[in-house]
Structure formats: structure tokens, C-alpha cells
C-alpha positions as CSV (number, residue, x, y, z in Angstrom):
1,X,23.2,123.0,180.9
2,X,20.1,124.6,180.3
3,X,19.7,127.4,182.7
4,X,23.2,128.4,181.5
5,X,21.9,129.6,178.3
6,X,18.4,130.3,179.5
7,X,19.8,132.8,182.4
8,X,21.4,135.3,179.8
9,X,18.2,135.7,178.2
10,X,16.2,136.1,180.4
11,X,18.1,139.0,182.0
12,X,18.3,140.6,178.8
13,X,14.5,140.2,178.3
14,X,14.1,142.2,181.3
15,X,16.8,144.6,181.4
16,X,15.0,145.9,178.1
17,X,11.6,145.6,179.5
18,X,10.0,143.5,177.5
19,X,8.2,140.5,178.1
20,X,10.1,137.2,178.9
21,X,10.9,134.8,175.6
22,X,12.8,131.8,175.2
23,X,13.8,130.9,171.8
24,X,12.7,127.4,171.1
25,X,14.8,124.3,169.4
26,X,16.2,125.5,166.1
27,X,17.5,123.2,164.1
28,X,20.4,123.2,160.8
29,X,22.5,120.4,159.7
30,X,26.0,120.5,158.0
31,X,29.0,118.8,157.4
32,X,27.6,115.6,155.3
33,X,30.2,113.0,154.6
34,X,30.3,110.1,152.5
35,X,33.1,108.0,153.2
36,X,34.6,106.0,151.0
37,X,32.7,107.9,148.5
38,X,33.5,104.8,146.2
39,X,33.0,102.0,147.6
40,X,32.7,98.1,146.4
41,X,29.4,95.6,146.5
42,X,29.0,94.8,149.7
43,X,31.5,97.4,151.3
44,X,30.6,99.2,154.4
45,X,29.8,103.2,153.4
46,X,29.4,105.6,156.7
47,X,26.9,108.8,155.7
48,X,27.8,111.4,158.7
49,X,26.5,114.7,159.3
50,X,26.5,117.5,162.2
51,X,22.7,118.5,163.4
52,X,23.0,121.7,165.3
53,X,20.4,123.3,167.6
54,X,19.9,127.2,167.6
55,X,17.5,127.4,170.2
56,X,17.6,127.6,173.7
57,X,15.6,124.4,174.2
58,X,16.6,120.7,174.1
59,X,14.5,119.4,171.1
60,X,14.5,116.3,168.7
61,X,15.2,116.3,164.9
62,X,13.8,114.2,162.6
63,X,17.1,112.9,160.2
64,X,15.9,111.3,157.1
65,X,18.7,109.2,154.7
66,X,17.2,109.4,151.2
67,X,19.2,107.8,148.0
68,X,17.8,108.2,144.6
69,X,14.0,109.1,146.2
70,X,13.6,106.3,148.3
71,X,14.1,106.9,152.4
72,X,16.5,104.3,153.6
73,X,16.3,105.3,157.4
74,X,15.0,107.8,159.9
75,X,16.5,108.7,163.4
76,X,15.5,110.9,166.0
77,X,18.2,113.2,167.3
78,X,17.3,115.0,170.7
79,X,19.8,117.9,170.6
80,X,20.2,120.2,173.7
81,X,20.0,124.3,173.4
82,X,22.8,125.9,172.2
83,X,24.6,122.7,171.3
84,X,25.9,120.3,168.3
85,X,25.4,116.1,167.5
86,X,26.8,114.2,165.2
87,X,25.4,111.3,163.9
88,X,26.1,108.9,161.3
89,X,24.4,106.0,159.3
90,X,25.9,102.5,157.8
91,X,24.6,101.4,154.8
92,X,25.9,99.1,152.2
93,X,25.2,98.5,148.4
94,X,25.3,95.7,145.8
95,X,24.5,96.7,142.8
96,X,27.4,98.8,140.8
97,X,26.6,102.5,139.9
98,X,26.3,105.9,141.2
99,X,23.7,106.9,143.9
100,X,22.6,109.9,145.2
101,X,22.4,110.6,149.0
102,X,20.6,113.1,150.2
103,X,19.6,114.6,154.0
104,X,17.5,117.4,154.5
105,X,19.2,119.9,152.5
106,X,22.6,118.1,152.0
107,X,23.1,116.0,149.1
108,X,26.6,114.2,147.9
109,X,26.9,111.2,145.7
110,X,27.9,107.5,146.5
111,X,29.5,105.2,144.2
112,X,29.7,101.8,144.1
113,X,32.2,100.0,141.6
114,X,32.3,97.3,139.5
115,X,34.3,94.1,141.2
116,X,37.1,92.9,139.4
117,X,36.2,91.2,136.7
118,X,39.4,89.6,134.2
119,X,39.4,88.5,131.4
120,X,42.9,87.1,128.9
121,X,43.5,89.5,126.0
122,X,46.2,88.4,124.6
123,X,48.8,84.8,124.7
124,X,52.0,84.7,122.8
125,X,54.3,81.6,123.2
126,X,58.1,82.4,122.1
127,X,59.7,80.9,120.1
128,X,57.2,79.1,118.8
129,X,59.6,76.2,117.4
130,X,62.1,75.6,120.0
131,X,64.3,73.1,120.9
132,X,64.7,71.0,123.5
133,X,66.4,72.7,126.7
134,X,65.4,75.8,125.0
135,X,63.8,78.2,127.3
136,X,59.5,79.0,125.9
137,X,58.7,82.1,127.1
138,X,54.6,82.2,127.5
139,X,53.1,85.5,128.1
140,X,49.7,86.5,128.7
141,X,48.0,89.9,129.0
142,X,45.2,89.9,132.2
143,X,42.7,93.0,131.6
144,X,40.9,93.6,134.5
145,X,37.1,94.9,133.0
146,X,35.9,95.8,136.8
147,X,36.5,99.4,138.7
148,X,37.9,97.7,141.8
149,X,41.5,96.6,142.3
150,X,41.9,92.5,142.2
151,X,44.4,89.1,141.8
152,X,44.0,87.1,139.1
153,X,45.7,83.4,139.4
154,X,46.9,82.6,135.8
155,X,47.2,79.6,135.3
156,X,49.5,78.1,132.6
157,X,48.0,74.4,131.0
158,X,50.2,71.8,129.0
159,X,48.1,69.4,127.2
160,X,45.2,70.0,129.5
161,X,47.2,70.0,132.8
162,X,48.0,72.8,135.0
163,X,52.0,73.2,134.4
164,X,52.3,76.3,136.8
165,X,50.1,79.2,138.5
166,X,51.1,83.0,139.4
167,X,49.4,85.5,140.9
168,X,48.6,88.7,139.1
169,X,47.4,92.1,140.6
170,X,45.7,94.2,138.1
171,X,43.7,97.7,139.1
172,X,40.6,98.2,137.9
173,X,40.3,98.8,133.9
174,X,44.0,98.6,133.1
175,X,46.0,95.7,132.5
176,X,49.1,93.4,133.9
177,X,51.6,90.7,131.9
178,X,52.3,87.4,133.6
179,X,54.9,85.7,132.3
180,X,55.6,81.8,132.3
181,X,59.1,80.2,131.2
182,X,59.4,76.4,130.7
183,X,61.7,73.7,128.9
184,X,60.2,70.5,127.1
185,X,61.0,67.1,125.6
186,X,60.2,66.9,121.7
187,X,56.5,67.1,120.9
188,X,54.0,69.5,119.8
189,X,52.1,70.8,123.1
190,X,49.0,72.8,123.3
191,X,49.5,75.9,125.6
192,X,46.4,77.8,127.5
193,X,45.9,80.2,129.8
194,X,42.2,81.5,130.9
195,X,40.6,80.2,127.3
196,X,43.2,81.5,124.6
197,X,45.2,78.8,123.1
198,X,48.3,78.1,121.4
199,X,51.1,75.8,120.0
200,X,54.6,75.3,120.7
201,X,56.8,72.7,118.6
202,X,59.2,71.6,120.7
203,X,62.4,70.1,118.2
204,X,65.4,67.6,119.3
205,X,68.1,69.8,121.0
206,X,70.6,68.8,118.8
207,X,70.2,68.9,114.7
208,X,72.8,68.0,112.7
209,X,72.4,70.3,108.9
210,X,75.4,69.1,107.8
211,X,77.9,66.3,108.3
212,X,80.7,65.9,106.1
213,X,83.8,63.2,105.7
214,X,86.5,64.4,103.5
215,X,89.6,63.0,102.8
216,X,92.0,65.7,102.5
217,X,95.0,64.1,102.0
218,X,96.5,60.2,101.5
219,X,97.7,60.5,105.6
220,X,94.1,62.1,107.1
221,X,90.4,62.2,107.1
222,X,88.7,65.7,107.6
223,X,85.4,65.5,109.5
224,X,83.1,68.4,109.6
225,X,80.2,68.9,111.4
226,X,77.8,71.9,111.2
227,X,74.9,71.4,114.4
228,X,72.8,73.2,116.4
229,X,72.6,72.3,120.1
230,X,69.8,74.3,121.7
231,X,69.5,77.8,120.5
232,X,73.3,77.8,119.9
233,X,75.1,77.2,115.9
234,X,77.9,74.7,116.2
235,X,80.7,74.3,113.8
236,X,83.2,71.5,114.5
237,X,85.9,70.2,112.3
238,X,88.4,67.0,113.1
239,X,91.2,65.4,111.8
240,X,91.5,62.3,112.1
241,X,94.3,59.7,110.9
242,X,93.6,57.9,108.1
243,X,95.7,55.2,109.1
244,X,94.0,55.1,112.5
245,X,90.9,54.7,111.2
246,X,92.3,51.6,109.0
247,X,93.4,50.3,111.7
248,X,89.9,50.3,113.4
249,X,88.5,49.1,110.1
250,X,90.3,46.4,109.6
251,X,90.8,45.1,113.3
252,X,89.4,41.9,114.1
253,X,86.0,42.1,116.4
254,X,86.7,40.3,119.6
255,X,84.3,37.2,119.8
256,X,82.8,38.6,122.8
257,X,79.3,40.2,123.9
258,X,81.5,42.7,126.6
259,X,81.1,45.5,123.8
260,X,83.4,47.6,126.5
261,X,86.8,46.3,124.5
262,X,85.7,48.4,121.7
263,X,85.7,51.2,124.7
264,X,88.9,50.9,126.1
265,X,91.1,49.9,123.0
266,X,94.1,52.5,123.7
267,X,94.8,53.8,120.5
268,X,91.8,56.0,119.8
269,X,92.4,57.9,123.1
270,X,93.9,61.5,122.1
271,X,91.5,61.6,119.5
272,X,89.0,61.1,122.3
273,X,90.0,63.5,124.2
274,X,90.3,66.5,121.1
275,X,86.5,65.9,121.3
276,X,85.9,65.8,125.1
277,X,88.0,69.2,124.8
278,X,85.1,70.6,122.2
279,X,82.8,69.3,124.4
280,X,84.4,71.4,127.0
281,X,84.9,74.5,124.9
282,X,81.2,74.5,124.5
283,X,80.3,74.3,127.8
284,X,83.0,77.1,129.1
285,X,81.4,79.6,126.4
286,X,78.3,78.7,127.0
287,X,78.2,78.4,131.2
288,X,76.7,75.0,131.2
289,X,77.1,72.9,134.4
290,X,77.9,69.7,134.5
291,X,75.1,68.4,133.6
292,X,74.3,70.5,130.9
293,X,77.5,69.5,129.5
294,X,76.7,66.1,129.7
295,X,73.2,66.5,127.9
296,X,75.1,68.1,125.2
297,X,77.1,65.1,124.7
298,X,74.4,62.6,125.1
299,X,71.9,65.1,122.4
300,X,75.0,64.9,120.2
301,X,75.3,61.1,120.1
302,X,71.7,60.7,119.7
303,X,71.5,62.8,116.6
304,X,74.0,60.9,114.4
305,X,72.6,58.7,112.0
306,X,71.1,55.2,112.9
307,X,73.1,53.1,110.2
308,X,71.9,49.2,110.4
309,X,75.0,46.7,110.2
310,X,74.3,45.6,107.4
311,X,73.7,48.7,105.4
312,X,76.9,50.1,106.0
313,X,78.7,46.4,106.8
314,X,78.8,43.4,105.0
315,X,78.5,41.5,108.2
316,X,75.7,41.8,110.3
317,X,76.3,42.7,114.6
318,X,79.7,44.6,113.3
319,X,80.5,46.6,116.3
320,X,82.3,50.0,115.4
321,X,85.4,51.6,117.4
322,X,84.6,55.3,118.4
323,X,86.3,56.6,115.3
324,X,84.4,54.2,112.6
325,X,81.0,55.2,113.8
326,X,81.8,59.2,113.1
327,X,84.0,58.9,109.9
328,X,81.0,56.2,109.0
329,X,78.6,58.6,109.7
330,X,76.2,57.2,112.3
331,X,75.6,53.5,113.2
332,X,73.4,51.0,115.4
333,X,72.5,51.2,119.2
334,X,75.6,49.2,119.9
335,X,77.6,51.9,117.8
336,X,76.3,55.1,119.4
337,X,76.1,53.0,122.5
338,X,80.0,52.3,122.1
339,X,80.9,55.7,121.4
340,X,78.8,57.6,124.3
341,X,80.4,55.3,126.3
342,X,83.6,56.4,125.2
343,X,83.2,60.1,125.3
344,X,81.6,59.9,129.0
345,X,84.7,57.7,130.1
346,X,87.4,60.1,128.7
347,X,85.6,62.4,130.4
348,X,85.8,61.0,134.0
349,X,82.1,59.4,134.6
350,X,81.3,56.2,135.8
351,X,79.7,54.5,132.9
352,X,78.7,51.2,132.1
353,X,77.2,49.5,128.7
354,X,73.7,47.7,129.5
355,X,72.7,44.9,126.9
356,X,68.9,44.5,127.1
357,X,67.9,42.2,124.4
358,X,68.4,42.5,120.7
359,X,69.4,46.3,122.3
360,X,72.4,48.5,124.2
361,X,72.3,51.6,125.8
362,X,74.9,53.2,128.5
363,X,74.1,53.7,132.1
364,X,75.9,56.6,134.1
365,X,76.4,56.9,137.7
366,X,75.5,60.3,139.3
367,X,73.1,62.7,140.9
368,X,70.6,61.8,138.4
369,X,66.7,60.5,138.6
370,X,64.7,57.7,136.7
371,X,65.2,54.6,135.7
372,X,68.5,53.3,136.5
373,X,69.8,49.9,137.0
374,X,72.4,48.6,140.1
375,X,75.8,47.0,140.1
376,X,78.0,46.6,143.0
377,X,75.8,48.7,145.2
378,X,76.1,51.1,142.5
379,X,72.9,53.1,140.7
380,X,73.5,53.3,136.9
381,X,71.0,55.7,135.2
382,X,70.3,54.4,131.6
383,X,71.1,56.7,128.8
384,X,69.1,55.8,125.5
385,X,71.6,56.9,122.5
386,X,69.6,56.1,119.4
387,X,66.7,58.7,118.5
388,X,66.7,62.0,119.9
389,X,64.9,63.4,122.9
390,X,65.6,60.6,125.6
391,X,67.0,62.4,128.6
392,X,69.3,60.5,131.5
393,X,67.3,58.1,133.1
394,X,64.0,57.5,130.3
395,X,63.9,53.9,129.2
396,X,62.0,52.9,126.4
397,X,58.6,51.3,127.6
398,X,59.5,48.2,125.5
399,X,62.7,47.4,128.0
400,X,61.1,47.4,131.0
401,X,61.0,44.0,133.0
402,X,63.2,42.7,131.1
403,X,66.5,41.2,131.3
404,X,69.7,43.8,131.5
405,X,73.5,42.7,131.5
406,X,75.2,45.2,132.9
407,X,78.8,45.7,131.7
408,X,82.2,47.9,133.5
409,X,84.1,49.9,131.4
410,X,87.6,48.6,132.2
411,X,90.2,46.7,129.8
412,X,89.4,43.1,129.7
413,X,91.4,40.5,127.5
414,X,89.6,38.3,124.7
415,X,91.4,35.5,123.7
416,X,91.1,33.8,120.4
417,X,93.2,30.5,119.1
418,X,93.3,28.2,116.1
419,X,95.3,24.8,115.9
420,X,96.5,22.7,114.2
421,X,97.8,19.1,114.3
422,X,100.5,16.7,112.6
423,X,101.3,13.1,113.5
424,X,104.1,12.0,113.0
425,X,104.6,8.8,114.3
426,X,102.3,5.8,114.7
427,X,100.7,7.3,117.8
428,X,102.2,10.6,118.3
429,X,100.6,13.8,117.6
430,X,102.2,17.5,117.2
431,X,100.1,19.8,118.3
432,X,100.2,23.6,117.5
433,X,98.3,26.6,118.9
434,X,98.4,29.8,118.1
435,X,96.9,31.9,120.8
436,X,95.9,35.7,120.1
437,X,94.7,38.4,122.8
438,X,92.4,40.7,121.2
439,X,91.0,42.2,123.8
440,X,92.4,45.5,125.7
441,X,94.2,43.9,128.7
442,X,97.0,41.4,129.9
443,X,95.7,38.0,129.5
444,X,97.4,36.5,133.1
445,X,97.7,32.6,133.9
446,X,97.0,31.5,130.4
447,X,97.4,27.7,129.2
448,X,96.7,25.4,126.2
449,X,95.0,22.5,127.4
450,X,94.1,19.7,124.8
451,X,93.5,15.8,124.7
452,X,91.1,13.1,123.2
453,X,87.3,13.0,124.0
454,X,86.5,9.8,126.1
455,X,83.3,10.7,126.6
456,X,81.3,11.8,129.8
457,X,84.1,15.1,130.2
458,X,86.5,12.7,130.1
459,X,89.6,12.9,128.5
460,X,92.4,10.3,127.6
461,X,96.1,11.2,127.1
462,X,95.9,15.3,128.3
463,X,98.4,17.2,127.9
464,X,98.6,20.8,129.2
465,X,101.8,24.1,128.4
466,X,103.3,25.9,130.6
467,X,101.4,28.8,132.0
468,X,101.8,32.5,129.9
469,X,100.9,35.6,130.2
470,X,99.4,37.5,126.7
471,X,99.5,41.2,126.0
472,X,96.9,43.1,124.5
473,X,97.2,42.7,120.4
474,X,99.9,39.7,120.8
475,X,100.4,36.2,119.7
476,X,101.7,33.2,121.4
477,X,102.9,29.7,120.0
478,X,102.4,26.6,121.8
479,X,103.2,23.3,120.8
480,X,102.3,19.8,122.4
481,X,102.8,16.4,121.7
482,X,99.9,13.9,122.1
483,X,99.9,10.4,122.2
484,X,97.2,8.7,120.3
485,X,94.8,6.1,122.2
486,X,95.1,3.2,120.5
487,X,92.2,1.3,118.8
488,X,90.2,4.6,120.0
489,X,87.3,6.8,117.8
490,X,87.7,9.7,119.4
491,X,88.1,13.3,118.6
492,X,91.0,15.7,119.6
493,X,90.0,19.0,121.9
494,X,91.9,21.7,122.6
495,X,90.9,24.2,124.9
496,X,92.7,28.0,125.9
497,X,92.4,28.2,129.7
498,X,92.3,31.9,130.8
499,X,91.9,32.2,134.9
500,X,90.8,28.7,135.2
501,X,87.7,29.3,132.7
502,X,87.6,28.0,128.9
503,X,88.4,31.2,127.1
């Protein structure tokens, strides 16, 4: 490689008759590169340059890296005649800024950025009074106060707990949303993100502004309801038959704890189903699923009026039909229990009433989670239907472990009777019953039973009827004649047998 240069030369040199000369190494450099030319902390920078040799003779160059005045590295570059090299240098940097680079004669500048650095500007929560179900909308801005592209991981705290975390990307000195959307229960709940705080006041789904009973007329009752389920402004009106409700008013109530009589009385069942329709409206307008329409239903109940018996009642544990508790305006657990019972029923769900004690609430059967109590193999979720808030499956904290009676929503006859009892002869005794049904179903296999106490469930002289069936809101008469033991203190018992039990 030499000679091939050196040959040229040399010929010339004494073609011209002169004295022979070789040039010696000769050496310029070019070309610097920086690259990246920003780079950050830490980050790899390659400093590249060509050395070229003008001579005709292989020599070394000294290549000095200087930045800002101080020499970072020396290399010695042996460079044949003639010929080209390049060479680079890796260096890397820490500390943010700019730096200048400089070999030989070349210069160029070298900046190294700021890492990401992030900070939360701003946090806005809306609405800031919502409801429950209500979608809260939580928004913060990220600012990114480095140079250098980075992620961020917002994340959103409830109350001092982390609720959710996003990713954010945010360049270098501009700025990204992240947004966070959440329902919640009733409460007040303190919302932060990266140190900025806020409040949210969550409200009860449903709020009733106005409730109205008005009677329009000597044959109906005009109910009107003006509510707000959600984020939605509800306006429902109902007539409802004076002489129906009467009838309600007025009924007897069955001497029985199975509250599901008051359920599946018969007569309250188109207005029933007007309401289930509402219900139904609501849900079509609004796109609600199944479940949603249910939790409107439930929110509904919850926010009527808790009316103690005997506030509203002269008698105290007065159960109310469906119709009494919304033309009354509200009533007890058993009440709101009765009714949600009702509504779910006409509906088409599987719904029990669950007597805890000195309390009732409803349990439904379903794709549902939480608490929830069994019958027949069946899971029954409890539904709490005074105060609002309580969602499917939440049971008050003061119920738990304790006893639960768990009762089917199906027609059931409750017998009542009253007697009484002539003699008329020395020792005979006329005997009459009048049996009622009060309940919802056929009473089948019914008899009157009835003879004197001889002590130790013994009777003397018993005398049973023939065996009757009752309808629902029907009467029977039965009469027996007795005779009396004689020189006997006994006492005369007469027992309605429903089923082989002691109605």
C-alpha cells in the first residue's frame, strides 16, 4: 500500500530532476458527529469523526475529546499515506445541561435533558354531589416538568386506598389528562391523586321531593310522586280505587307471622302490575338491564317514609297491603318489606320475606353476591328496604348470626274461628263454630274438633264435623252437640283442624 503512492512520486521527483522527497504524514480531521445530540442521564452518546492523512507516510495522530475545557480521552490513530480512519468515542453524562465537545478544530454541542419529572396540576371530581349509581367522573392533569418523554402511573385513592391505577405518557414539558370514572354507595369520600385532594358527596339514588295523596273524587285516590332516581327527574301519578283501598283498610290482619298473605291477596294485582309497567317504562327509556331495573325498584322502596305502627295506626305490628303503605305514605320494615316483595313478585322474581328479629327484609334469588340466606337448596340474597343506600345482598351488621325465618311467597290459608255454646238439656251441649279463611288460599281437609279437658291431653265426650274445604275470604258454620260429663269441672275446647295441625 505504500510503495503504491510512494512510486508516483518518486518518478516525478526525477523526471523533473530534482532531488528525491517524500511527503511525510499530514494530518486533518472532519466529519464530527454527535449522536443523539440530546441525550438523557445516563444515555450512551457516540462522538465520531474522520482523521485523514495527506502524506505519503503511515503516521499516528494524537485525537484529544475535550468538553467544556476538560480532556475526557486521548487515542492514538496510526493512519496510512494517502488514506482515511474513522474513529469514534462513547461517553455518557449525568448531569442535565448543555456541553460543549470539542476535537482539534471541530466543535459541536451535546445535550443532556432533564428526566421526566411529573408533577399533578390540576383534580376536578364531577359532579361533585352525585347520587348513587351516578357515574363520578375524576380527572387529573399530569405535567411532565423534565425534557425527556416518560409514564406516569396515576393513581386514583378513596378514603386512603388505591381504587384504580392508569398509565399516562406525557412528553417532556407538556401535559396529559387521565381520567377515572367510578360509582359509590352514600357517603362523603375523599378523592386524591399524586397529593391534590378533593370531595365527592355521594346522595341516596332515589329522592323523593314530593309525594302527594289526593283524593280527586268520592270513587278514587290520586297518588303523585315527583323523584329522582340517579341523574334522571321522575314524575309518576296513580289512581287508585278508593274503595280498594277501604277494603285493604278495613280487612282483618290474619293472626299469622307469614307476612306473605298480605303479598298474595288477589285483589291488589292490576294495580300491581300499572306500577311494575312504570317500572318498566323507566327502564326501556333509560336502557337499564335487569338489574338496574331492579335497583331502581329496590331505591324506590327504600326512599318512602319509615312510618312506625303506631304513628300512623292505632294498633301496634299493623301490617299494610301494598296499596295502604303508598296511599299512607311510607310505613315500617314489615311495610316496605311487604310491598318490595310485592312488586318483585308481579314482576317474575323469586322472592322470599326473611323475619330476623323485631325486623323483615326480602331476599331475592339470582345472579347476585353478598349475603344471602338458603331455602330448599335455594340462595336468597337479602334486600334491606328501610333507609336508603343498601344494595342486594348488604345486611345490616346488627343481623348477623342471628336467627332468620325464611318465608315463600305463595297463597297460604289463615284460618280464624269463634264459638259459641248453648245447653239445652241436662247434659247436652250445642255447639257452634263459625270458621273464617283469611288467608289467600283454599283451606283443604278442614274440621272442628271440640270436647271437655280431662286433663293430661285428654279429652272426654269428643266430638269432631265432617271434613270442609274453605275458600279464601269465606265463612263456614258448624254445629255439634256435646254431651256433658257428669259430676265433671272441666272446661270445653274447641279446636279448627287444618291438615292435621291446630289452625
Amino acid at each position: 500500500m505504500k510503495f503504491r503512492w510512494m512510486l508516483p512520486a518518486i518518478i516525478l521527483a526525477l523526471a523533473l530532476g530534482g532531488s528525491l522527497f517524500i511527503l511525510p504524514p499530514s494530518f486533518e480531521i472532519s466529519n464530527l458527529e454527535i449522536a443523539p445530540t440530546e441525550a438523557g442521564p445516563g444515555e450512551p452518546v457516540t462522538i465520531s469523526l474522520v482523521v485523514r492523512n495527506r502524506g505519503l507516510l503511515s503516521g499516528v495522530y494524537q485525537v484529544e475529546l475535550w468538553m467544556d475545557n476538560e480532556l475526557l480521552e486521548t487515542k492514538a490513530i496510526e493512519v496510512a499515506g494517502g488514506e482515511l480512519r474513522w474513529e469514534s468515542f462513547m461517553i455518557t453524562k449525568e448531569s442535565p445541561g448543555i456541553y460543549h465537545i470539542r476535537i482539534g478544530g471541530l466543535s459541536g454541542e451535546l445535550k443532556i435533558l432533564r428526566p421526566p419529572k411529573f408533577e399533578i396540576t390540576e383534580l376536578t371530581v364531577d359532579p361533585q354531589e352525585a347520587l348513587a349509581g351516578e357515574n363520578i367522573r375524576v380527572t387529573a392533569t399530569v405535567k411532565n416538568l423534565g425534557e425527556m418523554e416518560g409514564t406516569y402511573i396515576a393513581a386514583l385513592f378513596i378514603d386512603g386506598a388505591v381504587f384504580e391505577s392508569k398509565p399516562v405518557t406525557v412528553s417532556g414539558g407538556f401535559t396529559e389528562k387521565v381520567v377515572f370514572t367510578f360509582t359509590k354507595d352514600p357517603g362523603i369520600y375523599l378523592i386524591e391523586i399524586g397529593g391534590l385532594t378533593a370531595t365527592v358527596t355521594v346522595k341516596p339514588a332515589v329522592i323523593v321531593i314530593q309525594q302527594q295523596t289526593i283524593i280527586t273524587s268520592a270513587e278514587n285516590i290520586q297518588l303523585h310522586f315527583e323523584w329522582k332516581y340517579r341523574i334522571w327527574e321522575l314524575k309518576w301519578e296513580f289512581s287508585v280505587s278508593k274503595d280498594l283501598y277501604e277494603y285493604y283498610r278495613n280487612k282483618p290482619r290474619p293472626p299469622t307471622g307469614n307476612y306473605s298473605v298480605y303479598v298474595t291477596d288477589p285483589k291488589d294485582d292490576n294495580f300491581l302490575k300499572e306500577l311494575v309497567m312504570k317500572f318498566g317504562e323507566v327502564a326501556s327509556k333509560y336502557d337499564f338491564t335487569e338489574t338496574e331495573k331492579i335497583n331502581c325498584m329496590i331505591a324506590f322502596v327504600q326512599s318512602l317514609p319509615y312510618t312506625p305502627d303506631e304513628i300512623s295506626t292505632p294498633y301496634d305490628e299493623y301490617p299494610r297491603y301494598p296499596i295502604e303503605t303508598l296511599v299512607d305514605g311510607g310505613g315500617d320494615c314489615e311495610d316496605s318489606s311487604i310491598l318490595l316483595a310485592a312488586l318483585l313478585d308481579e314482576m317474575g322474581h323469586d322472592v322470599v320475606l326473611i323475619e330476623l328479629l323485631n325486623h323483615m327484609g326480602v331476599g331475592i334469588s339470582g345472579n347476585f353476591s353478598g349475603f344471602y340466606y338458603e331455602l330448599e337448596g335455594k340462595r336468597y340474597f337479602y334486600v334491606e328496604t328501610t333507609g336508603t343506600g343498601w344494595k342486594i345482598g348488604e345486611l345490616p351488621s346488627e343481623f348477623r348470626g342471628t336467627a332468620a325465618t325464611l318465608y315463600p311467597i305463595e297463597p297460604i290459608p289463615v284460618l280464624t274461628h269463634s264459638w259459641k255454646a248453648e245447653q239445652i238439656s241436662y247434659r247436652t251441649l250445642e255447639l257452634s263454630v263459625t270458621v273464617k279463611n283469611e288467608g289467600t288460599a283454599t283451606a283443604e281437609n278442614v274440621y272442628v274438633y271440640a270436647g271437655f279437658d280431662a286433663g293430661e291431653n285428654m279429652v272426654w265426650n269428643p266430638q269432631k264435623s265432617e271434613i270442609f274445604s274453605l275458600p279464601p275470604d269465606s265463612e263456614a258454620q258448624v254445629t255439634l252437640r256435646l254431651t256433658i260429663p257428669k259430676d265433671k269441672y272441666t272446661r270445653l275446647i274447641v279446636q279448627v283442624i287444618l291438615e292435621n295441625y291446630v289452625a
